[in-house]
N, C-alpha and C positions, 0 to 999 in steps of 0.2 A: 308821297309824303316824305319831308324833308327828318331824319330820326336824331334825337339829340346825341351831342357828346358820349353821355352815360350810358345811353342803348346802344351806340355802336360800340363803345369798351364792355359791355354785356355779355355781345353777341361775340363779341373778338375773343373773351375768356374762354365761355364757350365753345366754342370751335375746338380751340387750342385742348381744352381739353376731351374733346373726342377724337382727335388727333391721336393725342397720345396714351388714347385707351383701345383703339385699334391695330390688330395684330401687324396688317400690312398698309402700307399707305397710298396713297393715289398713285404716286410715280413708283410703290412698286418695292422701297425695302419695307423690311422687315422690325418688327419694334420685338426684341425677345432679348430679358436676360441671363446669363447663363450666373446661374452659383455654385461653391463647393464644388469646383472644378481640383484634378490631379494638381495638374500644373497652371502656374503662373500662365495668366493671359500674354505675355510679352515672351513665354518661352514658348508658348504655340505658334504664335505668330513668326518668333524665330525660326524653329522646325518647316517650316513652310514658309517660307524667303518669298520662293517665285511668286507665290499666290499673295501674300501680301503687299510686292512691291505693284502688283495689276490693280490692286485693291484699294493704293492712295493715293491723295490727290494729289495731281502733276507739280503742283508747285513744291511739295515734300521729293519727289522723284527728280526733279532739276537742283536741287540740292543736296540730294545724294550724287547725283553723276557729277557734280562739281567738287564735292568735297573727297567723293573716293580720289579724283584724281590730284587733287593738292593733297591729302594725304600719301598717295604711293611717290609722288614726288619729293615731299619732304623726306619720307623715308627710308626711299635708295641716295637721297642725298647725305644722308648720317654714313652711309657706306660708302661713297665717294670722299667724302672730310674723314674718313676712319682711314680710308688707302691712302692719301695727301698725306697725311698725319704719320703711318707706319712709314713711310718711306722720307719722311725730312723735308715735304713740301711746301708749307705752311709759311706764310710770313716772318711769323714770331719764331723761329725755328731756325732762320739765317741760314738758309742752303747755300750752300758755294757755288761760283760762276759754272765747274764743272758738272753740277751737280745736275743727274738724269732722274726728271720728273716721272710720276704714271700718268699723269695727264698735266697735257703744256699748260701754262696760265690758270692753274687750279690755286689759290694760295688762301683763300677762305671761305666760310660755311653759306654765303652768295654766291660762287662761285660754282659751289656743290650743287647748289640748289639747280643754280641753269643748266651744271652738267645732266643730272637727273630728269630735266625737263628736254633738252634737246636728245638723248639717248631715247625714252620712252616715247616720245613721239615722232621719232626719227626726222625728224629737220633736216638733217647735216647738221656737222659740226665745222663752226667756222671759229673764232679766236681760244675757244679749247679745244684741245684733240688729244686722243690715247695715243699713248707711246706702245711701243713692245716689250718695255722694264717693267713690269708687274703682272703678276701671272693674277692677284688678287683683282683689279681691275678689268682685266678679260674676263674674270666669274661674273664679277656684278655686272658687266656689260652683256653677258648671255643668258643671264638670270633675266633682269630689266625688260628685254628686248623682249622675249619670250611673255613674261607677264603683263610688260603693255600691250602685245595682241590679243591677250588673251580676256582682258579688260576691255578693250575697246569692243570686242566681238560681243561680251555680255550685255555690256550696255545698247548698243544697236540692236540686240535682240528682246531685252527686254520694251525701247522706245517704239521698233518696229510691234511690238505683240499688242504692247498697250494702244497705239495709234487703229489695231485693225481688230479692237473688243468688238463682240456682235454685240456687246451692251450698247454701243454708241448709233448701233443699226435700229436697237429695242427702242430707243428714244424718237424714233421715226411714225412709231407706232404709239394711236389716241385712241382710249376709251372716253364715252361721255361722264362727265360727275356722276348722273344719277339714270339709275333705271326704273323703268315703268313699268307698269300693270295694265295691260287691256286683253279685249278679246281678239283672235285672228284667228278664220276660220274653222270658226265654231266650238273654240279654244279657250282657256283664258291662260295667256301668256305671261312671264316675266321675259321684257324684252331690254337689250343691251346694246348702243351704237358704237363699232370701231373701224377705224379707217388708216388704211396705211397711207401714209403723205407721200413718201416718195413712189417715182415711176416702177422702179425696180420690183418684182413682185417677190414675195412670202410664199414659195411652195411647201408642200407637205404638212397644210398649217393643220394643228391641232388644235381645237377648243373646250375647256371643259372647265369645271367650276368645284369650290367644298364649299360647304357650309359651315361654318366654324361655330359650335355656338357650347354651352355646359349642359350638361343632362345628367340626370340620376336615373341609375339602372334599379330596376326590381328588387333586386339584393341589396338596394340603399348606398352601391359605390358612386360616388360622384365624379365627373368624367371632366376634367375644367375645359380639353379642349378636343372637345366628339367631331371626327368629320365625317361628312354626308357628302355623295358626290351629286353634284349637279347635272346634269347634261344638257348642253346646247346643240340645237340646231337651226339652220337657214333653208331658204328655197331649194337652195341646191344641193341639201345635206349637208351631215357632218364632219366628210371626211375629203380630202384632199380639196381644200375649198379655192376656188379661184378669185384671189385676193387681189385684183385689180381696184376695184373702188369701195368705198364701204360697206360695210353688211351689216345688218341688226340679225343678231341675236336672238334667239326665241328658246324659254325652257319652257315647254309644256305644264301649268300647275293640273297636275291628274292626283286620283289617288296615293301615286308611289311618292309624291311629291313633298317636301317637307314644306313647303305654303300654303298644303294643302286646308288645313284647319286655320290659315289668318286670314281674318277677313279686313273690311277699309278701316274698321275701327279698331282693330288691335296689331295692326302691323306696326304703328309708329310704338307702341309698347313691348313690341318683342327685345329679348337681346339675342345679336349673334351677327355675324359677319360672313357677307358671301365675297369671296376672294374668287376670280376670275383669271385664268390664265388661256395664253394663245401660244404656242411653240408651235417655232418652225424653220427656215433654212433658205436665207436670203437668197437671190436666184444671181446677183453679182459678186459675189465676194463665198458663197457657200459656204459659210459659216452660221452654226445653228442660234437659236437665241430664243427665250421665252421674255412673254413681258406679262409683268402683274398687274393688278387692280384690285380695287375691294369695294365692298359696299357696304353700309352700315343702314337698320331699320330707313332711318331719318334719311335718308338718299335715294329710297324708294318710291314714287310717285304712285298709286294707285288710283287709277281712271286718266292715265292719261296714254299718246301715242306720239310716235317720233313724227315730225313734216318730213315728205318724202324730200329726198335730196339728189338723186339722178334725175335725168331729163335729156330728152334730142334737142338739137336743135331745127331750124328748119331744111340745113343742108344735111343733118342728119347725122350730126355728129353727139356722141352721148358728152354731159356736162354734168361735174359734181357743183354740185354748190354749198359751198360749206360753212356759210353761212345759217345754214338750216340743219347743222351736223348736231348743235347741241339745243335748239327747240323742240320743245314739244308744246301738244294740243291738245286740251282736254276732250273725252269720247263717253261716250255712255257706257257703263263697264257694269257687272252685275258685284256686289259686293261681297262674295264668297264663291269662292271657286266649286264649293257644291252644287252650286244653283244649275251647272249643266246637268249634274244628274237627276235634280229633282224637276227640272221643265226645258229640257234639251229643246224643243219648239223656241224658244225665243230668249228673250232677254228681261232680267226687272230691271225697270228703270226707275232712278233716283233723282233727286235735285243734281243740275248738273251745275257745276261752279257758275260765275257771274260772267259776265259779259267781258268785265276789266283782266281777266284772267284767260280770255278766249284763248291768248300764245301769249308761253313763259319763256324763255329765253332763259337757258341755264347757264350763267358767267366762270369765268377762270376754270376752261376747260385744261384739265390736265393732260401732259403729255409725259405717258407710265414708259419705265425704264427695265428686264430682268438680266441677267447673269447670262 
């Protein structure tokens, strides 16, 4: 069904504002402000140069490496038009035919300027050149030199560091929107789909989860932001997992389980946020990297399951289809995770969604980014 104008602007506010009431976002930063800080946000960010110039965006950092070096240029150029100037070389100055320059063909502050530019990035010097009459000009010219390597060195180190962020490997790595709730193996699961895109594998991956939500303690202290840790696991286990093709996700809802007490009808009523991380250590480049996610009530599916997404083929070759990364299908699921201990023998079963709903298809799957 076709939704008017006014519901889609509804549903867009909406959004937006769960957006920006969640701690971390789908790709992964962070929404936190910080108040009543010592120091000025601009002096911390100074105190910490290297980590802030990795932190902005490229187009700010190409404008810094262009402006550092028009500035170091105009500025040994004022010391080149100061040595011209001490010594009577200048235009307006009227040197005599006999008169020995510090540097040949210098006579104005254009002049200086090109001097400073071909010294600093060492070109040759071809219609200026230093004399051996100014001992002042050999300083600037050993000073300069010196400082333009030592410029160009920082700059290439910072382009090279920024160019090889495991943030940009983190970006390779997809969670699905939303997670789901069903039974598996005689379980009742919260389960979660990620898949690394590229070929290259994720060793020594780590997965594990908090719960973000407020609580009030016994003593009546209120807690804004309580974590719970989550724990996941897969067929294969939790720990050094073989990140070749995708893997779901499985946190057991048991007793020790903070899901443990929602059932289908008060889950989309809870507040709290489950944040999801993966860390681990690219197997080309061996560079570590974590990448986030989060989930909010509303993002939770309960009764439904992921469509499988491996497969052989006939010649026997395994096939992801990704296609079927961010569907799911609704399952017969019991509507309280008690229900195993009160009739571990089976299942109760409920109306199960409609026919039109058989498979959902979850749209604008994100692709999460960490540090």
């Amino acid at each position: 069904m076709t939704r008017t104008l006014p519901q889609l602007l509804r549903q867009y506010l909406a959004n937006r504002r769960i957006q920006r009431n969640r701690l971390v976002t789908k790709d992964g930063h962070c929404h936190i402000a910080y108040g009543s800080v010592k120091h000025s946000q601009f002096f911390i960010y100074f105190l910490d140069f290297w980590t802030t110039l990795m932190e902005m965006r490229w187009r700010f950092v190409i404008f810094l490496f262009g402006a550092s070096f028009v500035f170091a240029w105009f500025f040994f150029g004022l010391f080149w038009y100061w040595a011209a100037f001490a010594n009577g070389d200048l235009y307006w100055q009227n040197p005599s035919v006999s008169h020995k320059p510090c540097v040949m063909n210098l006579f104005d502050m254009t002049g200086a300027f090109l001097q400073s530019i071909e010294t600093q990035m060492s070109i040759g010097y071809g219609y200026r050149q230093l004399t051996p009459f100014c001992r002042s000009t050999l300083t600037i010219f050993t000073i300069q030199a010196v400082f333009g390597t030592v410029i160009i060195c920082f700059w290439c180190g910072v382009i090279m560091t920024k160019v090889a962020r495991p943030k940009k490997r983190a970006r390779t790595i997809s969670f699905t929107n939303v997670a789901v709730i069903s039974s598996n193996k005689g379980s009742l699961c919260l389960q979660i789909r990620v898949a690394n895109m590229r070929k290259s594998l994720i060793i020594g991956s780590q997965i594990y989860g908090k719960l973000l939500k407020t609580t009030i303690t016994p003593d009546g202290e209120t807690i804004i932001m309580d974590q719970t840790k989550i724990d996941f696991i897969v067929d294969a286990g939790k720990d050094n997992l073989f990140f070749v093709c995708p893997l779901t996700l499985y946190h057991i809802i048991d007793e020790s389980s903070p899901f443990c007490q929602m059932t289908v009808d008060t889950l989309h009523q809870q507040e709290f946020e489950l944040v999801v991380f993966l860390d681990g250590t690219d197997d080309a480049t061996s560079s570590s990297c974590q990448v986030r996610t989060s989930y909010l009530p509303k993002e939770i599916m309960w009764g439904y399951k992921f469509l499988p997404i491996v497969s052989r083929s006939k010649e026997g070759k395994y096939h992801v289809d990704f296609s079927n990364f961010a569907r799911v299908a609704p399952v017969d699921t019991p509507p309280f995770a008690s229900y195993f201990a009160e009739s571990p023998t089976g299942f109760h079963h409920f109306n199960p969604p409609t026919d039109s709903d058989r498979v959902q298809e979850v749209k604008n799957q994100s692709i999460v980014t960490y540090m």
